[in-house]
C-alpha positions as CSV (number, residue, x, y, z in Angstrom):
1,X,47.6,-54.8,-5.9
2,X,48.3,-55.7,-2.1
3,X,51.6,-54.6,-2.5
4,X,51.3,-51.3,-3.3
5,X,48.9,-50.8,-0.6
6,X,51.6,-52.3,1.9
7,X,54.3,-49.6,0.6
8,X,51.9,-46.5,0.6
9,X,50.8,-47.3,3.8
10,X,54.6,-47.9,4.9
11,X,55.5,-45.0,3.7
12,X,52.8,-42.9,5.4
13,X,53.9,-44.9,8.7
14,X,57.8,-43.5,8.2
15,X,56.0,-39.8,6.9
16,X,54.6,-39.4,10.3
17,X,57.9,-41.1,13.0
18,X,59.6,-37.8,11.2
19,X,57.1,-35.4,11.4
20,X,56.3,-36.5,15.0
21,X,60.5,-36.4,15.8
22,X,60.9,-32.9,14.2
23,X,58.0,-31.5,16.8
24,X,59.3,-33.2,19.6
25,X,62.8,-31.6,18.5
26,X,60.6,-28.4,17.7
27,X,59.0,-28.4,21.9
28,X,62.2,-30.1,23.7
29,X,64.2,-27.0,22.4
30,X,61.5,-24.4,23.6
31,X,61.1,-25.7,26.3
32,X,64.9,-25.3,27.0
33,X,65.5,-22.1,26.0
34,X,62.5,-20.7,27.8
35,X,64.2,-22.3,31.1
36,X,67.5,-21.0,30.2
37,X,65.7,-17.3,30.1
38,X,63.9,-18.5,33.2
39,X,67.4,-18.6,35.6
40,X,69.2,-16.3,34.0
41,X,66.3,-14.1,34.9
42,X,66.6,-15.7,38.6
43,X,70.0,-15.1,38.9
44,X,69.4,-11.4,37.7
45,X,67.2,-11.3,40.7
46,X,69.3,-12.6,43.2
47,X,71.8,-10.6,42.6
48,X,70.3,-7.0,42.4
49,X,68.9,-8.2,45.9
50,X,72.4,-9.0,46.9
51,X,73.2,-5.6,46.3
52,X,70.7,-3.9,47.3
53,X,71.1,-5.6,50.8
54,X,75.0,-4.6,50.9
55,X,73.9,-1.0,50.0
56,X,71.3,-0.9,52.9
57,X,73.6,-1.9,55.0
58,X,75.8,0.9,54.3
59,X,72.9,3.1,55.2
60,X,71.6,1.4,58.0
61,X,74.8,2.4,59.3
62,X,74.8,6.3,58.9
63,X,71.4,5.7,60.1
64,X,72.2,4.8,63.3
65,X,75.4,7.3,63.6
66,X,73.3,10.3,62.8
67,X,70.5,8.6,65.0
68,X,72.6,8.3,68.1
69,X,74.9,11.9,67.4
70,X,71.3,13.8,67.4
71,X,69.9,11.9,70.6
72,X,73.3,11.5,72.7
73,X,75.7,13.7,71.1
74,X,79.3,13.0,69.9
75,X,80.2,9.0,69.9
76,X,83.3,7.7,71.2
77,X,83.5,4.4,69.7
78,X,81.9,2.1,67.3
79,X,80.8,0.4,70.8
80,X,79.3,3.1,71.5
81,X,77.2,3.8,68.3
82,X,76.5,0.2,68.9
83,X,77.2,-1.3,65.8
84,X,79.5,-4.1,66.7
85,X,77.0,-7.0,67.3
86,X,79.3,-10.0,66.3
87,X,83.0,-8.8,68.1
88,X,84.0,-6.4,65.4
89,X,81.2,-6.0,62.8
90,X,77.6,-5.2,62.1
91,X,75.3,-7.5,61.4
92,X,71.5,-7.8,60.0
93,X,70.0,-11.4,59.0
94,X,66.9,-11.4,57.7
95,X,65.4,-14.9,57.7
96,X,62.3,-14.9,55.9
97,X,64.1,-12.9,52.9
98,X,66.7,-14.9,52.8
99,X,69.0,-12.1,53.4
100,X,71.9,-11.7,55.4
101,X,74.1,-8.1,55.7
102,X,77.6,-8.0,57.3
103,X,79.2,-4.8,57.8
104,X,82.7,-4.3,58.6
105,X,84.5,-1.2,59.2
106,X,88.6,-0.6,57.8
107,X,91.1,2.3,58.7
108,X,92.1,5.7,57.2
109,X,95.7,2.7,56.0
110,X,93.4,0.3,54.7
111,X,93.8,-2.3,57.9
112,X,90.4,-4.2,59.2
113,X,89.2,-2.6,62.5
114,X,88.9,-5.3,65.3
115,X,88.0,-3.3,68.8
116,X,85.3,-2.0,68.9
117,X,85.7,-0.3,71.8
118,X,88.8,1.4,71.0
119,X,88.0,2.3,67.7
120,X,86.5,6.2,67.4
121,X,84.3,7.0,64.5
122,X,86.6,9.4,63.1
123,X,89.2,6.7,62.6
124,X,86.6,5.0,60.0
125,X,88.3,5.3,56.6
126,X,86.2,2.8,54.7
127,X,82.9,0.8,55.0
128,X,82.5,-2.4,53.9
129,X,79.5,-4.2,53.8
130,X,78.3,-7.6,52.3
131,X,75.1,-8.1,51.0
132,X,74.1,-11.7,50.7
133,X,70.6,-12.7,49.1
134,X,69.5,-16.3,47.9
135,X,72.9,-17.8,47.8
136,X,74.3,-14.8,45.9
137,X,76.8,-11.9,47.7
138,X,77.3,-8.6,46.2
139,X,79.5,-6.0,48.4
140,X,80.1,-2.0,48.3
141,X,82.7,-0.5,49.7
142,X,82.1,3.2,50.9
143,X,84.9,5.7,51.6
144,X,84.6,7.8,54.7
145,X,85.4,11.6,55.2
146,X,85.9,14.3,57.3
């Protein structure tokens, strides 16, 4: 009789090592897919930020055009609309947001504007700027008319 009390209680001892492996199996993978969701909700995030950041830029930058043709009148250059604060572009960094904007400023041919000061706002073809938010950069490109 004292064997067949060993082998029920040796099977009930094997019974629950599988039960107990399939609900670790069971939480390990919901735990994993939950984290999965989890960045690729980050990175979702991150990058609607990005953009967001490069399209504010863009208007920051009409901003201050219209700002300064209303106050002073007609602009000369881009030097004088001030918005060359690092040699040829413009740029906003926004530390506690982690969020950076570079603008730069292209030709009616396509060709990157570098002097600011002999550049004239009617020779602004295209807008570039850069949005960059937590690690991830978005960028718009804006064309400009007369």
């Amino acid at each position: 009789m004292n064997k067949i009390n060993t082998k029920k209680r040796g099977s009930a001892l094997v019974f629950s090592l599988i039960l107990l492996s399939l609900m670790l199996v069971v939480a390990v993978g919901s735990y994993l897919a939950s984290t999965g969701g989890t960045k690729t909700s980050n990175d979702s995030i991150n990058s609607v930020s990005a953009f967001q950041a490069a399209d504010a830029g863009v208007e920051e930058v009409f901003r201050i055009i219209n700002e300064k043709i209303t106050t002073r009148g007609p602009l000369t250059s881009l030097e004088d609309a001030r918005l060359c604060n690092d040699d040829f572009r413009f740029v906003d960094e926004d530390s506690l947001r982690s969020r950076k904007i570079v603008v730069t400023f292209y030709d009616k041919d396509g060709d990157l504007i570098d002097d600011c000061n002999g550049a004239t706002l009617g020779e602004i073809g295209s807008i570039k700027s850069v949005g960059e938010f937590a690690g991830t950069a978005r960028a718009v490109v804006v064309e400009v008319e007369e």
